[in-house]
N, C-alpha and C positions, 0 to 999 in steps of 0.2 A: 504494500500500500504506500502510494507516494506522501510526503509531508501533507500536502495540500488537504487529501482528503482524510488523513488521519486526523490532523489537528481538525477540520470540522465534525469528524465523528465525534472525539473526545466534545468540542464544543458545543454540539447540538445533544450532548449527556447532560452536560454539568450549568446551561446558561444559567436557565429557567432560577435554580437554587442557588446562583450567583447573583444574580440580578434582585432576589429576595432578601438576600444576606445583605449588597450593598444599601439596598432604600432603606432596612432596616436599621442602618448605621448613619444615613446621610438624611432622606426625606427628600433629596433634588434632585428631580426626576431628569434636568438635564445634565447634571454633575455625573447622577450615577450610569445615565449613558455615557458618558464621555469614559466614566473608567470601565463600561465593561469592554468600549471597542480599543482600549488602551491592554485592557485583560488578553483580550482576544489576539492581537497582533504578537502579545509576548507568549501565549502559546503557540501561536504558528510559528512563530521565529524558534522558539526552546522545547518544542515538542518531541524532540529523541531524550532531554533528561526527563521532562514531564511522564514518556513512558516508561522511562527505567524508574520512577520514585515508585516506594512500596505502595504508598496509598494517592491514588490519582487525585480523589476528591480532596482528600486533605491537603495535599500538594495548592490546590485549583483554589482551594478557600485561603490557605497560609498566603497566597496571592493577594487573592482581591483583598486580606484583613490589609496586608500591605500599603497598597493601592491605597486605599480609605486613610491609613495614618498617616500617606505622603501627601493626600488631597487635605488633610488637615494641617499639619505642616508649612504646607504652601500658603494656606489662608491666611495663617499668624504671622506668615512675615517676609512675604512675596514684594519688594518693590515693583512697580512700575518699568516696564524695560521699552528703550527705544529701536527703530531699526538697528543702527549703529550696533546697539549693545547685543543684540540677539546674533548680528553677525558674528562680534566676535566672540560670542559665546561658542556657535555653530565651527570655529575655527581651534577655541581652544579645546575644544570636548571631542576632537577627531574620532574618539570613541564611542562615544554616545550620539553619534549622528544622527538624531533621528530617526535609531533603527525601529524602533517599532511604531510613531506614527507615520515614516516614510514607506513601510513594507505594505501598506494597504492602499495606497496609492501606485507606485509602480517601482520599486525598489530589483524586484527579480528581473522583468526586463530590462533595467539597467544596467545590472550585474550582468547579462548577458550581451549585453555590448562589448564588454571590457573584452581586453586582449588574453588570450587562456591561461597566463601565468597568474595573471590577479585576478580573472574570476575565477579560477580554482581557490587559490591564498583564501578569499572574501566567503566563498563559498562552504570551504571544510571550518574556517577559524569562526565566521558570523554567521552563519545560519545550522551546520553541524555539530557549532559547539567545539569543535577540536582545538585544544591549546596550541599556541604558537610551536612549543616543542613538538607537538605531534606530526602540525605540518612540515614543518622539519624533517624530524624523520622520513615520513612518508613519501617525500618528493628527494630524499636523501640530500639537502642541502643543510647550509649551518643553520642554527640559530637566527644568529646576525641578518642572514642571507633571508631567511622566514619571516623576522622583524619588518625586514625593510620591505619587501615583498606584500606586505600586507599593508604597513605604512603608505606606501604609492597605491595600493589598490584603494583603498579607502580614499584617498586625496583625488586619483581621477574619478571614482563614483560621485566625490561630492562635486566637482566640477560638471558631471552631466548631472546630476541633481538640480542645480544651479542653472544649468542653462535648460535644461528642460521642463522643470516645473515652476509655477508663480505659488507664493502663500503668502497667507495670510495669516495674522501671531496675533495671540492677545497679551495683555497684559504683561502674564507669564512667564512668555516666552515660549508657550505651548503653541501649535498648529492647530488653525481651527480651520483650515481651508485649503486644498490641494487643487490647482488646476493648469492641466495641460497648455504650456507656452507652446508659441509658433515655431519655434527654435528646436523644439523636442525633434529625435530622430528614432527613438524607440518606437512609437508609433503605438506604445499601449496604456496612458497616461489619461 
């Protein structure tokens, strides 16, 4: 079974009693959309450790409790963020690119643009889950050589990130809006 459809099977198990669990903690019925589709993308993204945990559902709930404490979090003491700031937010955090609200917008046909050494790197290390050291190994190169590899992959993803998509930020610095620029070449956006 491919990711795609796995993580929806898992997803179409567990919404319903995720989506109860988060109103029950929030009452904002557009907050607690926002984290179930924030839930959701971080299963389709981590859905090979989600299957290997003992207890799926407890896995799925220790999640969304998550979610809920970081959405409170944010409330108590979220400045106000500008263009400017959010960019170079998006610059310093190379890591945290927006993988999981960019994965529901068009993140995989991106990744399938890339040239095969970094969409392989982007592929085993961000979406498989495999530690740098693995893809190391695997491709039998160093360390060093799997760093940097994965470092350039991420930096041209975010570069057709950039010219392929327009968004829209709130406050945050969260994504409230993805939509296909003229510029896009993937053509699945």
């Amino acid at each position: 079974m491919d990711i795609q459809t796995t993580s929806l099977a898992v997803w179409e198990q567990f919404s319903g009693s995720l989506e109860t669990f988060i109103h029950q903690k929030l009452n904002y019925t557009d907050q607690c959309n926002d984290i179930l589709q924030d839930l959701y993308l971080k299963v389709y993204i981590n859905i090979g450790k989600i299957e290997k945990a003992g207890n799926i559902r407890a896995y799925l709930f220790q999640m969304a409790h998550n979610a809920v404490t970081d959405y409170h979090r944010k409330q108590q003491r979220a400045p106000a963020l500008e263009n400017d700031e959010i960019i170079s937010l998006l610059e310093d955090k190379q890591d945290e690119l927006s993988e999981y609200q960019l994965a529901d917008c068009c993140l995989r046909p991106m990744i399938e643009t890339l040239p095969e050494i970094y969409r392989q790197a982007l592929i085993l290390t961000e979406l498989e889950g495999h530690t740098q050291q693995q893809l190391a190994d695997k491709l039998d190169i160093s360390l060093p050589a799997a760093k940097s590899r994965v470092q350039r992959a991420r930096e041209k993803l975010k570069e057709i990130i950039l010219q392929c998509c327009n968004y829209e930020f709130d406050k945050y610095g969260n994504i409230l809006s993805c939509c296909s620029s003229a510029h896009c070449k993937t053509g699945n956006c």
